[in-house]
TORMI-491982 format. One record per residue (C-alpha): residue number from 1; z, y, x. Coordinates in steps of 0.5 Angstrom, whole numbers, plus 500, padded with zeros to 3 digits. Each point is the difference from the previous one (the first is absolute). Example, Ala and Ser with C-alpha at 12.3 -4.5 7.8 and 13.67 -1.06 7.14 Angstrom:
2
<node n="1" up="516" north="491" east="525"/>
<node n="2" up="498" north="507" east="502"/>
END
This chain:
316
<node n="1" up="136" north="335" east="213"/>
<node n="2" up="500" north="504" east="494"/>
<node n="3" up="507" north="506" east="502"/>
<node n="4" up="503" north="506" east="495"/>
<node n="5" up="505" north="505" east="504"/>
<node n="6" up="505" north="502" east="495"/>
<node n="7" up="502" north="508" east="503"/>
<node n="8" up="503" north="506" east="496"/>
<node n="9" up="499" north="505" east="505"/>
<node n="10" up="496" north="503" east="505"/>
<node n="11" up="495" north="493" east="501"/>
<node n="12" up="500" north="500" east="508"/>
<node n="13" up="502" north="493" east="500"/>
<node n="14" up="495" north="498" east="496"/>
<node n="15" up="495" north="504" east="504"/>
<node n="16" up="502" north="496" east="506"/>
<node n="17" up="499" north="493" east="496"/>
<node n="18" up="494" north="502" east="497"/>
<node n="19" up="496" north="502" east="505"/>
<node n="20" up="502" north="495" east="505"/>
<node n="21" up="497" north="496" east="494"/>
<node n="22" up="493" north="503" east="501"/>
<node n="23" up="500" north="497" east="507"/>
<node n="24" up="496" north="494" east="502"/>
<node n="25" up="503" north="494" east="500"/>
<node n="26" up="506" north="502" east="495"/>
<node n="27" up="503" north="495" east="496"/>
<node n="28" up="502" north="505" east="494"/>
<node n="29" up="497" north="505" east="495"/>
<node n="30" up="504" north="504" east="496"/>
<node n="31" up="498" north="500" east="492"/>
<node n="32" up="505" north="505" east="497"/>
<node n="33" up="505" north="505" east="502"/>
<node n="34" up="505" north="500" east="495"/>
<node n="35" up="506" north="504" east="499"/>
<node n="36" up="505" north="503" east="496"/>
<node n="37" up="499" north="507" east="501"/>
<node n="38" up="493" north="503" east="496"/>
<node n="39" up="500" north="505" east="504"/>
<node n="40" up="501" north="497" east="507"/>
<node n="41" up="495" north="502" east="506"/>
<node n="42" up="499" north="494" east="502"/>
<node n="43" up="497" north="498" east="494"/>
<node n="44" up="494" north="506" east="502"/>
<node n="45" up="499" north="497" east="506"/>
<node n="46" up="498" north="493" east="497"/>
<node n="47" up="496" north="503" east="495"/>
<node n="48" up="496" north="505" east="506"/>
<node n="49" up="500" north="493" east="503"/>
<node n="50" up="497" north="495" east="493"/>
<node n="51" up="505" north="497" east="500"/>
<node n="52" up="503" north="499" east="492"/>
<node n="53" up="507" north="503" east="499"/>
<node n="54" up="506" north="498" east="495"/>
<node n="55" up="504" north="504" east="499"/>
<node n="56" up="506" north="501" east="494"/>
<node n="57" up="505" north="504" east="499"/>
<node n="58" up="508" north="497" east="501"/>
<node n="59" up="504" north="505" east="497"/>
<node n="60" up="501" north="498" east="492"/>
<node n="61" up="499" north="492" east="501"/>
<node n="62" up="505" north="495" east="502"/>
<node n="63" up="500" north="497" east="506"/>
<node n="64" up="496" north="493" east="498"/>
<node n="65" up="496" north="503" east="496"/>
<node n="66" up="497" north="504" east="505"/>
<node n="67" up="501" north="495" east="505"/>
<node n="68" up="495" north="495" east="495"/>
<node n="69" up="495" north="507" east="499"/>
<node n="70" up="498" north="499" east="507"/>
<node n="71" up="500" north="493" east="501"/>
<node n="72" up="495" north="500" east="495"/>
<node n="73" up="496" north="504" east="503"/>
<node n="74" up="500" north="496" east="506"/>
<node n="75" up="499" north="494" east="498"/>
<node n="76" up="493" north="504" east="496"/>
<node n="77" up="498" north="502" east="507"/>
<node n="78" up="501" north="493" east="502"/>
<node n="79" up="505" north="502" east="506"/>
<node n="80" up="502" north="494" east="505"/>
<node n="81" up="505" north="504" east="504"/>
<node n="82" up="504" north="507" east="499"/>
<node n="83" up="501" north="505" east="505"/>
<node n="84" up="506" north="504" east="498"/>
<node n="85" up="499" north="507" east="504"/>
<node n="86" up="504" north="505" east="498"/>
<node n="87" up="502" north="497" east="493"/>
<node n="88" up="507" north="504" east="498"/>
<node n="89" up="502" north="495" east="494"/>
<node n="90" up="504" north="493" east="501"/>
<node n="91" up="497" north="495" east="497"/>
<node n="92" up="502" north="495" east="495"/>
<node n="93" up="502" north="493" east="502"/>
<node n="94" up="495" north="498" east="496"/>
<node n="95" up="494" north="504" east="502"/>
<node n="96" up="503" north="498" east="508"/>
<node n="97" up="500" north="492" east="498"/>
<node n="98" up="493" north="500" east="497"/>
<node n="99" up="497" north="503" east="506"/>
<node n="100" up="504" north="496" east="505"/>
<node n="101" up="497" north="499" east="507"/>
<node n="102" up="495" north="505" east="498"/>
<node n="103" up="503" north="507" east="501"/>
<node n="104" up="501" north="504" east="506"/>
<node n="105" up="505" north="506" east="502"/>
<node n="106" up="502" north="504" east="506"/>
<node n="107" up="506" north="502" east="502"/>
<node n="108" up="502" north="505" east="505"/>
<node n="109" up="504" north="497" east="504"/>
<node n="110" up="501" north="494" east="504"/>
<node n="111" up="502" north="495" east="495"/>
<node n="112" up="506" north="498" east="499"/>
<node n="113" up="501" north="506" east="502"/>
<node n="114" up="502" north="506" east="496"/>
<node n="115" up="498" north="497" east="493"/>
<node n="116" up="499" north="505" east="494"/>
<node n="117" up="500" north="508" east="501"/>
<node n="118" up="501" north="505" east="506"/>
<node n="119" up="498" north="495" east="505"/>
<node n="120" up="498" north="504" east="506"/>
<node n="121" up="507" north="505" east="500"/>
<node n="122" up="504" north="492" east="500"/>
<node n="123" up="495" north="498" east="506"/>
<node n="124" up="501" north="508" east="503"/>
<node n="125" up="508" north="500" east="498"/>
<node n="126" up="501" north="492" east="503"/>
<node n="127" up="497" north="502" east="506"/>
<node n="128" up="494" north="496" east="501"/>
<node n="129" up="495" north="500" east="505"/>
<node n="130" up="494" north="499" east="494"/>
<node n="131" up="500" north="501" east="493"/>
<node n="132" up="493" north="497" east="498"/>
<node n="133" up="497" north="497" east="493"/>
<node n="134" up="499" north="493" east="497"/>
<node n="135" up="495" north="497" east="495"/>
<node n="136" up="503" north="494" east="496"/>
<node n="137" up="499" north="496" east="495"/>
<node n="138" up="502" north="502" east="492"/>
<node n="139" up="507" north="497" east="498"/>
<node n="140" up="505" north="501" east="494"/>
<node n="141" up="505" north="502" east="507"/>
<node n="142" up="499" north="506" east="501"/>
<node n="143" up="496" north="500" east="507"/>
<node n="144" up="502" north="494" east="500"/>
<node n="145" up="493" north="495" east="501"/>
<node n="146" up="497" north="497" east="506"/>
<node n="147" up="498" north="506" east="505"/>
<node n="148" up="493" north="499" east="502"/>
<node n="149" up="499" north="505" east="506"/>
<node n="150" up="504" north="506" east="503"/>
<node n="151" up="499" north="505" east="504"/>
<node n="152" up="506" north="503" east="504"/>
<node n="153" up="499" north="508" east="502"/>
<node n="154" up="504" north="504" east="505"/>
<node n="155" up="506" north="505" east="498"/>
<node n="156" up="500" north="507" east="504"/>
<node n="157" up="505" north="503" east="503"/>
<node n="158" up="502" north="505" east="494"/>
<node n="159" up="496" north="496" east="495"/>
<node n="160" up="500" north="502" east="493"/>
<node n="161" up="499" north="496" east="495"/>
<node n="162" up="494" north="504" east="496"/>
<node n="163" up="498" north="499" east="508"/>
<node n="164" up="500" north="493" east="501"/>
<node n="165" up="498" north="499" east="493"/>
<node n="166" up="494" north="503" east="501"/>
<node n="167" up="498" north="495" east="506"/>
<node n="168" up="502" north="494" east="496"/>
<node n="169" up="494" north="502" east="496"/>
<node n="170" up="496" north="500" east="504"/>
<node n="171" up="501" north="494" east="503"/>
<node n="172" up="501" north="497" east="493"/>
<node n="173" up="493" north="502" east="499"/>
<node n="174" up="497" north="496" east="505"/>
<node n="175" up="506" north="493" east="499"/>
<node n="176" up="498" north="500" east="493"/>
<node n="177" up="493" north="499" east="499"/>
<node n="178" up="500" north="495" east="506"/>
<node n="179" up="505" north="495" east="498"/>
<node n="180" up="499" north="501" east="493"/>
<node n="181" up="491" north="497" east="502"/>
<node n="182" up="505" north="495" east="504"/>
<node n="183" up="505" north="498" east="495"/>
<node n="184" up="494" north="499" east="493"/>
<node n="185" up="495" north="498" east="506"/>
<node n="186" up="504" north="493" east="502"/>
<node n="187" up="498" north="496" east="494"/>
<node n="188" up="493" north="500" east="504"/>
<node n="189" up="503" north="498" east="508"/>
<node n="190" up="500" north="493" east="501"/>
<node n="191" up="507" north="500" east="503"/>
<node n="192" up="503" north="503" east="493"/>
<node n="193" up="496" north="496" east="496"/>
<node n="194" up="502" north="492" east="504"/>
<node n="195" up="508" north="502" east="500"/>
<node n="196" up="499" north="501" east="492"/>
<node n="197" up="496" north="493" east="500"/>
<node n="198" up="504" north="497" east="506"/>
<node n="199" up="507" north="502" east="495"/>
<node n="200" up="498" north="498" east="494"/>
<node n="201" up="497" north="493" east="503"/>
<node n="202" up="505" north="498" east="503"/>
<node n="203" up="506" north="501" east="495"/>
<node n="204" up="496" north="492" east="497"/>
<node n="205" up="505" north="495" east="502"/>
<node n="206" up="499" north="497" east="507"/>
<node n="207" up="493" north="505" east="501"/>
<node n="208" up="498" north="501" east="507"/>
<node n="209" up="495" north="505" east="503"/>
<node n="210" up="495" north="497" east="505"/>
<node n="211" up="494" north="502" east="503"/>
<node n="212" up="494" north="496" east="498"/>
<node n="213" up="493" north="502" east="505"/>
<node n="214" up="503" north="506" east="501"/>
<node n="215" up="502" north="502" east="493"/>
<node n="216" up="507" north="501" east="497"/>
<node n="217" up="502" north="495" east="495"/>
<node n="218" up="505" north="498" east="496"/>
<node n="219" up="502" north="492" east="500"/>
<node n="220" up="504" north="496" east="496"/>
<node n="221" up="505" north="498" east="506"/>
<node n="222" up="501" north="493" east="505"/>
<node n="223" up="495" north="495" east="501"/>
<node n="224" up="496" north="498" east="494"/>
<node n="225" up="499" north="507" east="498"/>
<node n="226" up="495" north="504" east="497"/>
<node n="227" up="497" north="508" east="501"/>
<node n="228" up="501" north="503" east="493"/>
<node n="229" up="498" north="507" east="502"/>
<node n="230" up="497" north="504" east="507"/>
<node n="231" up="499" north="507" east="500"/>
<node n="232" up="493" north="502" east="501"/>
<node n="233" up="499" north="506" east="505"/>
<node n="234" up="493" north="502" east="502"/>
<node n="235" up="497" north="493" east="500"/>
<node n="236" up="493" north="501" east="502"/>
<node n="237" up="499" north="507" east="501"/>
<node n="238" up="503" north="501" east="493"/>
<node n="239" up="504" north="506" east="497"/>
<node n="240" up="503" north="496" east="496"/>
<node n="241" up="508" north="499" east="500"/>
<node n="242" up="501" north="494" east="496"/>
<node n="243" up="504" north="494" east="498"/>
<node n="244" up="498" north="493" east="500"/>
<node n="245" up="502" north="495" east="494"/>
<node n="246" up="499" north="494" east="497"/>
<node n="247" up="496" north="500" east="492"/>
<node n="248" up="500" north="494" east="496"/>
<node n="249" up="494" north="500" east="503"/>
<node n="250" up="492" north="503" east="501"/>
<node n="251" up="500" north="500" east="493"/>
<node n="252" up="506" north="505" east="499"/>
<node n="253" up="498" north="503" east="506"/>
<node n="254" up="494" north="502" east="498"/>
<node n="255" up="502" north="503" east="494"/>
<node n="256" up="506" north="504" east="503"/>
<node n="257" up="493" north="503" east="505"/>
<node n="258" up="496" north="501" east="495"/>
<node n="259" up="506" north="504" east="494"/>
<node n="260" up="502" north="504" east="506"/>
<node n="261" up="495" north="500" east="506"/>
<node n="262" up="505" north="507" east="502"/>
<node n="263" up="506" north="495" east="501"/>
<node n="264" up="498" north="493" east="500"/>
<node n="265" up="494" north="497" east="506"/>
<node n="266" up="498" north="493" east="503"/>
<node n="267" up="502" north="500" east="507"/>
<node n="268" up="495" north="497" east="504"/>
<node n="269" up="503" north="492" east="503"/>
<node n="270" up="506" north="500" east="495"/>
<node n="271" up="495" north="502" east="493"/>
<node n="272" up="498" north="493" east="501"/>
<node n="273" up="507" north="497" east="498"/>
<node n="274" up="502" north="504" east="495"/>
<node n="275" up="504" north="506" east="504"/>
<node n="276" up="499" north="508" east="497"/>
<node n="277" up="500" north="505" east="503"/>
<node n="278" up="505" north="505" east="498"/>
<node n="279" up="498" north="508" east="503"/>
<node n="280" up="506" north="504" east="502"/>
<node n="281" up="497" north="506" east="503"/>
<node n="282" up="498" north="504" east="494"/>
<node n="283" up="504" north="504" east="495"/>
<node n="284" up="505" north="498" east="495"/>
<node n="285" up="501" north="493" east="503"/>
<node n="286" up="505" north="497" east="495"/>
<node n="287" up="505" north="496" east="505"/>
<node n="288" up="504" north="496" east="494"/>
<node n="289" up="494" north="496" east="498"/>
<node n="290" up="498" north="499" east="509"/>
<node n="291" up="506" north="497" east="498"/>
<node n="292" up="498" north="497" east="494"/>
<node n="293" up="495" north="497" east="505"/>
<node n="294" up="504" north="498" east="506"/>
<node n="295" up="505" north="496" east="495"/>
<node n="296" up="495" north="497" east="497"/>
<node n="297" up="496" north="498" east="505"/>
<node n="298" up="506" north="496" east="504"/>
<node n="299" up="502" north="497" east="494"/>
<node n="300" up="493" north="497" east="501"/>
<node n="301" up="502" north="497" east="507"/>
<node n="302" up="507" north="499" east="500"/>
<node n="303" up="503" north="494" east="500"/>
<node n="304" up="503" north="497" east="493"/>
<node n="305" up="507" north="501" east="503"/>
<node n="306" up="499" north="507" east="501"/>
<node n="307" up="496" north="502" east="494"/>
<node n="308" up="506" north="497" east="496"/>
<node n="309" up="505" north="505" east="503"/>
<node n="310" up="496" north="506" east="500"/>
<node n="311" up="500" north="498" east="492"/>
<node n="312" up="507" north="498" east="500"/>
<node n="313" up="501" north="507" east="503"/>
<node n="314" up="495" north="503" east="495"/>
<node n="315" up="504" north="500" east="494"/>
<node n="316" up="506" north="504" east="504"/>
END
């Protein structure tokens, strides 16, 4: 996954991030640093490390102009995810919503706790045995989305907050780049991938998942029922994570495999009857036309009764 880290300070967070990034087996690189400081010291370390840079001045722009700046910068270095590491400016709705799912922040306390600033004195005052850091998912709410790791770290006795804070980031410096691998890696671990594939299957009328040869597959439901999807997980030694579906048939899945042998492929017993393969572990996987496909495949299958309610429905 292709990642930029947004900073505007001392860049030591995305220090942690990039050079996680250059160890083997790491699912990200980092492709750009931007910030909206020129002169951040951050911004040197990525260029010492050839890593390319942005960087743009707030001060005399509006907030969505700024906002826009940065993300066409973004998107000109073809970025999946966002790491936020020290990036002092609140992000407009706009901004957060076109990066929804793929922005991730730390925070520097156990959230929920202690939302917003002074984090440490709050947790020393209220007397707590552990203060800690957070990384979480970017939301409009402000340290508000969905908390992905954590780490607790011990208060002392006599603790201050510039002392306790200064441990928290190291131990923000070794949470994030772990959970961070985890979170954009998940789409190429077989449980992450079968759980979108098993939600979106079974959302059909009457769908069930059965096993088929030891196989998960999805089925049309009751006795006179017919398989519409399976999931395909290393069969015969293959790297592949894939989902299986029905065609019109060998003409039009050849021509799929043939258009975009990168997504598409015939997969061994089932090709013979016109399923296609539909490849699951790569980057960028389009989830609304996986979708598109399940739909259509069951509509192949399922009964008239159901089909007719599912385009009943549909007009809702």
């Amino acid at each position: 996954m292709r990642v930029a880290a947004m900073l505007s300070g001392t860049g030591t967070t995305m220090s942690a991030l990039l050079f996680h990034s250059r160890l083997p087996g790491c699912p990200y690189e980092v492709v750009l640093v931007a910030s909206n400081v020129p002169d951040a010291p951050g911004l040197a370390i990525a260029a010492a490390e050839d890593v390319p840079t942005f960087a743009l001045s707030h001060k005399g722009m509006n907030r969505a102009d700024h906002d826009a700046a940065m993300d066409a910068a973004l998107q000109e270095a073809d970025v999946d995810y966002i790491a936020m590491c020290g990036y002092m400016r609140i992000l407009t709705p706009a901004f957060v919503e076109r990066w929804a799912g793929r922005m991730v922040n730390t925070h520097p306390s156990l959230l929920p706790k202690y939302k917003g600033l002074d984090t440490h004195a709050r947790a020393i005052a209220a007397g707590d045995a552990h203060g800690g850091c957070s990384v979480h998912v970017v939301t409009p709410e402000l340290d508000d989305g969905p908390v992905l790791g954590q780490m607790p770290v011990a208060i002392l006795p006599g603790d201050t907050s510039d002392a306790l804070g200064y441990r928290v980031r190291l131990a923000e410096y070794q949470l994030l780049p772990r959970v961070f691998a985890d979170y954009v890696g998940r789409a190429y671990r077989a449980e992450w991938v079968v759980e979108q594939l098993r939600t979106l299957a079974l959302a059909h009328p009457e769908a069930e998942e059965r096993d088929s040869h030891g196989a998960i597959g999805w089925h049309t439901g009751g006795k006179s029922g017919k398989f519409f999807a399976y999931f395909d997980h290393h069969h015969h030694g293959s790297a592949r994570l894939a989902l299986l579906v029905k065609t019109d048939g060998p003409d039009e899945l050849a021509a799929l495999v043939e258009r975009d042998p990168d997504i598409y492929f015939r997969p061994a017993y089932y090709g013979a009857s016109g399923w296609v393969g539909i490849i699951l572990n790569r980057p960028r996987v389009d989830w609304d036309h996986v979708a598109e496909w399940l739909d259509r495949s069951w509509r192949r299958v399922a009964p008239a009764r159901l089909t007719r309610l599912q385009a009943a429905a549909d007009q809702f």
